[in-house]
KEDREN-117886 format. One line per 2 residues: their letters; for each residue x, y, z of C-alpha. Coordinates in pm, whole numbers, plus 32768, in hexadecimal, padded with zeros to 4 digits. Each point is the difference from the previous one (the first is absolute). Layout:
<pts>
A = X:Y:Z ~ ...
</pts>
This chain:
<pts>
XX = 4CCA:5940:8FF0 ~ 801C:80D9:8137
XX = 8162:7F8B:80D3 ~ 7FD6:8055:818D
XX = 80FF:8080:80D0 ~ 8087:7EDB:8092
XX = 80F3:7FAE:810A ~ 8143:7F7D:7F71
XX = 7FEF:7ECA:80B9 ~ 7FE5:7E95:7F7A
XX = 7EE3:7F3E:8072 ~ 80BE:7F23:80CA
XX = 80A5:812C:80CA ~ 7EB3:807C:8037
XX = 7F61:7EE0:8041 ~ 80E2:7F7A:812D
XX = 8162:80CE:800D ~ 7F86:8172:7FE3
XX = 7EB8:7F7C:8100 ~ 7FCE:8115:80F9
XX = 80D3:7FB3:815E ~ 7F43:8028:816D
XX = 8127:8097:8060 ~ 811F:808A:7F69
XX = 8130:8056:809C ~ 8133:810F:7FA5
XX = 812F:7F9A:80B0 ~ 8092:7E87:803A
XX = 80C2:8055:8110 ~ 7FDD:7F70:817D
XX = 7EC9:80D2:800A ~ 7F5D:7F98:7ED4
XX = 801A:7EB0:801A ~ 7F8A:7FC5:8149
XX = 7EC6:80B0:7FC9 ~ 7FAE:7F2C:7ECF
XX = 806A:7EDD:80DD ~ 7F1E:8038:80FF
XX = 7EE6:809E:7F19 ~ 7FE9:7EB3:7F2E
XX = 7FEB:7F0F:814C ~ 7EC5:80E8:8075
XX = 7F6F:7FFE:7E64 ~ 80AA:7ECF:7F47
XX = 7F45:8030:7F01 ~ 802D:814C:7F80
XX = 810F:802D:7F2A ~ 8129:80C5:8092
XX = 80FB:80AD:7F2D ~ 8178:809C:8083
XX = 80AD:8117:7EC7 ~ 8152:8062:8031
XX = 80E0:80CE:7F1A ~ 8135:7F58:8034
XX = 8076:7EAA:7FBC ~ 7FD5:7F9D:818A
XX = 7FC4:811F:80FC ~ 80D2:8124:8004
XX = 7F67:80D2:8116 ~ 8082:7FC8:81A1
XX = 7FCC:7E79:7FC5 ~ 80E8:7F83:7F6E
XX = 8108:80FD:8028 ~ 8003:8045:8173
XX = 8134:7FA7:80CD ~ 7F64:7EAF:809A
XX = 7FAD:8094:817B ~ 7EAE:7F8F:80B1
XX = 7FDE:814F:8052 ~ 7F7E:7FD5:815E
XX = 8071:816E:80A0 ~ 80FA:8063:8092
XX = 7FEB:80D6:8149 ~ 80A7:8147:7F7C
XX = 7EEA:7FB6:7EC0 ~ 7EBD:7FF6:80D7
XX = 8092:8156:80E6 ~ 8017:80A7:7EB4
XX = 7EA2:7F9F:7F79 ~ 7F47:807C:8168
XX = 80C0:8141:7FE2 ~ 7F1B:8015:7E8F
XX = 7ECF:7F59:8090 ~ 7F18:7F86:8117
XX = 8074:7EE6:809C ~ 7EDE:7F25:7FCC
XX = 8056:7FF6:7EAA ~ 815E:7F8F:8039
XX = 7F8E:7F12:80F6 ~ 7F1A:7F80:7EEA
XX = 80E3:7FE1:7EF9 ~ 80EA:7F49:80D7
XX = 7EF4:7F1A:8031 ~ 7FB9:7FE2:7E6F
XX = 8188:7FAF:7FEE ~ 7FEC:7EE1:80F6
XX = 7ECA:7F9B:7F77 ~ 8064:7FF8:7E87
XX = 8149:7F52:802A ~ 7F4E:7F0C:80E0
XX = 7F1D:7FC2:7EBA ~ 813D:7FFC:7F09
XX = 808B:7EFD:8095 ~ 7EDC:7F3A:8043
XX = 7F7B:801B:7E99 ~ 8156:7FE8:7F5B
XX = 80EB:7F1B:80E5 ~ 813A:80B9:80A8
XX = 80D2:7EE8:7F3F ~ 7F6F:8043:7F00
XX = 8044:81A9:7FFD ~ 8153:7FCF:8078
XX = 7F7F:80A8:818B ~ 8117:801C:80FA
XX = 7FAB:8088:8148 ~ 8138:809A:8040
XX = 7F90:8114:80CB ~ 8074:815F:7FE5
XX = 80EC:8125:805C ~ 7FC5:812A:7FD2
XX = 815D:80C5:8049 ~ 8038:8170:8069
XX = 8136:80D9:7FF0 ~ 8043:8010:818A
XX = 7F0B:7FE9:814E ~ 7FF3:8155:7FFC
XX = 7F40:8042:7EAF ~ 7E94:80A4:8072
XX = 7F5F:7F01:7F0A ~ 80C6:7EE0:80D2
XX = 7F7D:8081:8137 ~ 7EA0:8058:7FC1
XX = 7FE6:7E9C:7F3A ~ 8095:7F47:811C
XX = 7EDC:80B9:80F7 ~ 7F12:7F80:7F54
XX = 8069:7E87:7FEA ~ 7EFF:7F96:80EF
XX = 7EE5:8093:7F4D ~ 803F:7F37:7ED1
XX = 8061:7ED7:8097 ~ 7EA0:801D:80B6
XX = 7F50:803E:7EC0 ~ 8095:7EB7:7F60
XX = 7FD0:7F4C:813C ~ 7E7D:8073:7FDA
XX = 7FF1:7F5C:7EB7 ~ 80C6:7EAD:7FC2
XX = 8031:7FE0:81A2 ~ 81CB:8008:7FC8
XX = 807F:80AA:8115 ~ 811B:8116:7FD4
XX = 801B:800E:7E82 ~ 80F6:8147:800E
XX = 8137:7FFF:80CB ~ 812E:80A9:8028
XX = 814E:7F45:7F72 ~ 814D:8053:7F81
XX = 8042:7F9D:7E73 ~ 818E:8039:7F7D
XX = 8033:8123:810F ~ 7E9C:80CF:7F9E
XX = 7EEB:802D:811F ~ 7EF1:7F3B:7F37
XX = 7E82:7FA1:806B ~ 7FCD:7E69:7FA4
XX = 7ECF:7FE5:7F3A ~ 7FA9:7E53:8068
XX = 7ED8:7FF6:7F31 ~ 80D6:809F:7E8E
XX = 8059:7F37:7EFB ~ 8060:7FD8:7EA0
XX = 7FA8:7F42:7EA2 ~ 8016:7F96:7EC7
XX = 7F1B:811B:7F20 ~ 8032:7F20:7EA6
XX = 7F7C:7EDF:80C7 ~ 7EEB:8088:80C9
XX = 7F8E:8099:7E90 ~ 801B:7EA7:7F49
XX = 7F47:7F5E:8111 ~ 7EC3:80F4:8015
XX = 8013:8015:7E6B ~ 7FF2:7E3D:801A
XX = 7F04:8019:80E1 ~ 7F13:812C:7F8A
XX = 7FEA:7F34:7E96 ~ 7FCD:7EBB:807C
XX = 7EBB:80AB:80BC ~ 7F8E:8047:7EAB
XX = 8047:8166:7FB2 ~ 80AE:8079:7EBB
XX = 8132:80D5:8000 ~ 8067:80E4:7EE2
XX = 813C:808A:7FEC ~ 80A5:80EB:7EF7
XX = 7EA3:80BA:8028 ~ 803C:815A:8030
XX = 7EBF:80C8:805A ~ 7FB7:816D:7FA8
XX = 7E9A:8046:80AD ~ 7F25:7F55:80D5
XX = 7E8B:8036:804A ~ 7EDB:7F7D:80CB
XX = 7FCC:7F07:7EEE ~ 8153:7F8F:7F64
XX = 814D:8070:7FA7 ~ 80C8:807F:7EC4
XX = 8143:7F4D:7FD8 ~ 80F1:80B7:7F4D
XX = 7FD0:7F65:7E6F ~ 7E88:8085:8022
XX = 7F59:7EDC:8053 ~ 7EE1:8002:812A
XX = 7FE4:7F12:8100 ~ 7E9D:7FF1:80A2
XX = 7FBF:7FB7:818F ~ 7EFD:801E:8106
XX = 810C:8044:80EE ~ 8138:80D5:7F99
XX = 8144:8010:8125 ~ 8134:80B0:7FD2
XX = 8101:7F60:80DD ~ 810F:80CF:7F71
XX = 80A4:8097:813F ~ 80FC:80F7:7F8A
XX = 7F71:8027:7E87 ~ 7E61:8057:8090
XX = 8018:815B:7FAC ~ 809A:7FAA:7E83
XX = 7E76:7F56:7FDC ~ 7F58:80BE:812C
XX = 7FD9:818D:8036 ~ 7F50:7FD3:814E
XX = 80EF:7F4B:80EF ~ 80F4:805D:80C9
XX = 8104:7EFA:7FDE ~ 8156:808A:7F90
XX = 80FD:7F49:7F61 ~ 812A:7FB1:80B9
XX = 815B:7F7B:7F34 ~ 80F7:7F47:8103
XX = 8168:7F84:7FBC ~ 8084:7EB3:803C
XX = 8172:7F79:7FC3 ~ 8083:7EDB:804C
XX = 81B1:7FCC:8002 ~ 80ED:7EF2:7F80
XX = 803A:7EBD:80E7 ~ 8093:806F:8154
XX = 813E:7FBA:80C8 ~ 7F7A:8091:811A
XX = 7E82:8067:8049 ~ 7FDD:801D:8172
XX = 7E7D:8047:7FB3 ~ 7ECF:7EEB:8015
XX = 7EB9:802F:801B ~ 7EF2:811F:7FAC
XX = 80DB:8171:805E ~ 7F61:8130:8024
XX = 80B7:817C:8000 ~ 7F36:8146:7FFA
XX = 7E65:7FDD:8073 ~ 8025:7EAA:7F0B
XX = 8043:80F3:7ED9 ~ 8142:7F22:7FB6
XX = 801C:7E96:801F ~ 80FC:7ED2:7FAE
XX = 802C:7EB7:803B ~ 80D4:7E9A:7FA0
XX = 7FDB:7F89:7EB0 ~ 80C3:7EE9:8041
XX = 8141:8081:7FE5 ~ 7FCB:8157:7F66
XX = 7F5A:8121:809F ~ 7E99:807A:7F91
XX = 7FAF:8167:805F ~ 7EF5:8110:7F8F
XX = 7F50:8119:8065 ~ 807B:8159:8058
XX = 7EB4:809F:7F32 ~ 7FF2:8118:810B
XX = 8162:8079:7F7C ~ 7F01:808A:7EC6
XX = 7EAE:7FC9:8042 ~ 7F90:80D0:7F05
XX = 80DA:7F61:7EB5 ~ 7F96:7EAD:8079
XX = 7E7F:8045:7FCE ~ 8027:7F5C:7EBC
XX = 7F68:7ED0:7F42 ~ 8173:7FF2:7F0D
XX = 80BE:7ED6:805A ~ 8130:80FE:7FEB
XX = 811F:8005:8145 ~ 8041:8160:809A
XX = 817D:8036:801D ~ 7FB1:80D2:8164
XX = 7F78:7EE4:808C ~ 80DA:7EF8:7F74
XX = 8154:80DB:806D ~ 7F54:8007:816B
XX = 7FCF:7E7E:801A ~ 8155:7FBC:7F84
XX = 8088:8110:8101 ~ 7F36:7F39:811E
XX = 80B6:7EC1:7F99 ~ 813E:8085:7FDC
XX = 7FD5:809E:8154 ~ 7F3B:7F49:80EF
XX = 7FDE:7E7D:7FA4 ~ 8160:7F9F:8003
XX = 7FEF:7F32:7EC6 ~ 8134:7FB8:7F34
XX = 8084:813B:7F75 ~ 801C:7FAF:7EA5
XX = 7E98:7F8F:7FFB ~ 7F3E:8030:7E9B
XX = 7EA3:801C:7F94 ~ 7FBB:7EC2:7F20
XX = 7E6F:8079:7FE1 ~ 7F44:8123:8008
XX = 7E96:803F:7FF6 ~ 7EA6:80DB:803E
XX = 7EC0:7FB1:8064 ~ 7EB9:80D8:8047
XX = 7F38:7FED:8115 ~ 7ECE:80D7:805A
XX = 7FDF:80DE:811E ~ 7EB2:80DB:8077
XX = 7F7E:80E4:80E6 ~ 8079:7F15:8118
XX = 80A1:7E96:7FDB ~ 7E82:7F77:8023
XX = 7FB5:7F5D:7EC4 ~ 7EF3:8094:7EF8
XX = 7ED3:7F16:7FC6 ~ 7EE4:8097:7F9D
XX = 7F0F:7FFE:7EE5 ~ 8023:813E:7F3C
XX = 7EDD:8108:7F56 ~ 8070:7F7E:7EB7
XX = 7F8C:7E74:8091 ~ 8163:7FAA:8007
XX = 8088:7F55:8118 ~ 8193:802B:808E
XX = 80C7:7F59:80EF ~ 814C:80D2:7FF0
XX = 8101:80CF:80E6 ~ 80A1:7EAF:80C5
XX = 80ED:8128:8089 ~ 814C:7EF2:7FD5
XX = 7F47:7ED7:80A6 ~ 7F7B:7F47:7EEA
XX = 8099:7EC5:8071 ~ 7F63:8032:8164
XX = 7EBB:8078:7FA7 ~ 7FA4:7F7D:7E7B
XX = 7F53:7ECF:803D ~ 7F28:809D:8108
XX = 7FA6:8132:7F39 ~ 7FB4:7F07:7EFE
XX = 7F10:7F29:80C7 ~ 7F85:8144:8092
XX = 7FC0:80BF:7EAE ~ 7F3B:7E96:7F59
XX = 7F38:8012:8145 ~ 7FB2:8166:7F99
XX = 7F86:7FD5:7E83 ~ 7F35:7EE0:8086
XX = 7F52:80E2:80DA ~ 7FCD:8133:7F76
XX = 7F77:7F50:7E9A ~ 7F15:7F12:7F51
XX = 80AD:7EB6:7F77 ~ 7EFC:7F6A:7EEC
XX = 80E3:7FCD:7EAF ~ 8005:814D:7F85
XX = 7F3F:800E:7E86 ~ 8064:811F:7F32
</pts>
């Protein structure tokens, strides 16, 4: 008798679990899920499959700090002073656009949105970054008017005796929520999510999950934002690690709302009665491009000193939780969505908006696959 060399599969895996997906996805975050959301309306009958190495997402979704990330003015100065400002006129149209389609597809009940507006403080009126922001209040004002038709979206206010520019359009939520509600939703559409499935290489055809077993797929996307370049040599999506704390209950927190300090690089809000603050990555740039959910004592020390200094909190304040998170960052704050040489497709570097801008890159990146490829039941 002559034994083959067979797959170590039972015939029941092979027959229906192991079955090759139409698209397989790396990453269950906000990204991730919308595009198989929106993929499996346009093909409802191809099967759809969402890996994720952790238990539920451990990426920027579910460990973000809960703002809707709209932009703050002193934010959208910085990013024209890195790039043309048709791209930061577009992206600011991709925010409004994608939170427009978070709420709509999710329920702002149901995601815990508050449109609270926000504040984004300075030191004193005479800080050049103050000045040159407050110049160009009319431009973005017009840009916003341009796209949703709200007049006079940035404005100059007073906030707890800081010069501040009022964001009206800013807002916060509920990340755990917003995450439980795409997860409901994305399954009930029919696609399967596995977590606790780590993956170690991915390739035009499948993916290698870290106990050695292949997955085939027509269509392979990594929507691993911070992690792409652990599965991916050719992209240019960096991770970056942010900070978040949040303190005991509060006598006094004379803060509510979405706040803003330094070009958006620090931000804190009301969590109930406690203070919720993160940020400061440009205090080390460089020992925050990392994908280790470890916290940097030179960035921790400098939040802490900002408390203890400027927000007028109660003094013997405490830190009752502590956490990191890892977003991805490119060339610009424009998203990557492409298909690769390789045949593998990313949608990666949200740049800190994933709230504002996931479900759009989502619906944008299952528009793409559709396009660019052949959808017959792939036999292999």
């Amino acid at each position: 008798m002559i034994f083959k060399n067979i797959t170590q599969r039972s015939w029941w895996e092979r027959d229906l679990l192991a079955r090759p997906a139409d698209l397989l996805i790396i990453g269950s975050g906000i990204t991730g899920l919308a595009t198989a959301l929106f993929y499996k309306r346009q093909h409802p009958a191809h099967r759809v499959m969402v890996l994720d190495r952790g238990f539920w997402p451990t990426g920027a979704t579910g460990r973000n700090a809960g703002f809707a990330c709209f932009g703050s003015a002193g934010e959208l100065l910085d990013d024209m002073q890195q790039e043309a400002e048709a791209g930061v006129k577009d992206r600011l149209r991709l925010r409004l656009e994608g939170l427009a389609l978070l709420k709509e597809e999710l329920g702002s009940e149901e995601i815990g949105f508050e449109m609270t507006g926000g504040y984004e403080i300075f030191d004193d009126t005479n800080d050049p970054h103050f000045r040159e922001s407050l110049a160009q209040l009319p431009r973005f004002s017009r840009w916003v008017e341009e796209l949703t038709g709200e007049a006079d979206t940035y404005e100059f206010r007073e906030i707890n005796g800081f010069p501040s520019i009022f964001n009206r359009l800013e807002g916060y939520l509920h990340s755990g929520k917003m995450l439980q509600a795409l997860v409901r939703k994305v399954q009930q559409a029919g696609v399967e999510i596995r977590w606790n499935t780590p993956v170690t290489e991915v390739h035009q055809h499948g993916a290698v999950l870290q106990d050695g077993l292949a997955l085939e797929a027509a269509v392979v996307l990594c929507a691993t934002n911070g992690y792409t370049s652990t599965l991916l040599g050719e992209t240019q999506v960096k991770p970056a690690r942010g900070y978040v704390f949040v303190t005991n209950p509060l006598q006094k927190l004379p803060w509510h709302g979405s706040c803003h300090y330094n070009r958006g690089y620090v931000y804190f809000r009301d969590l109930g009665d406690r203070l919720l603050i993160g940020g400061a990555r440009d205090v080390d740039k460089a020992g925050e491009e990392s994908i280790l959910n470890e916290i940097n004592p030179k960035i921790k020390n400098w939040l802490v000193s900002f408390v203890n200094d400027k927000l007028g909190i109660d003094p013997d304040w405490q830190i009752d939780q502590e956490w990191t998170g890892v977003m991805g960052f490119g060339a610009t704050k424009t998203p990557e969505c492409r298909r690769h040489e390789n045949g593998v497709y990313t949608a990666a570097g949200l740049g800190g908006m994933g709230v504002a801008i996931g479900m759009k890159l989502g619906q944008r990146t299952a528009s793409l696959i559709t396009n660019s490829t052949n959808h017959p039941t792939p036999h292999f």
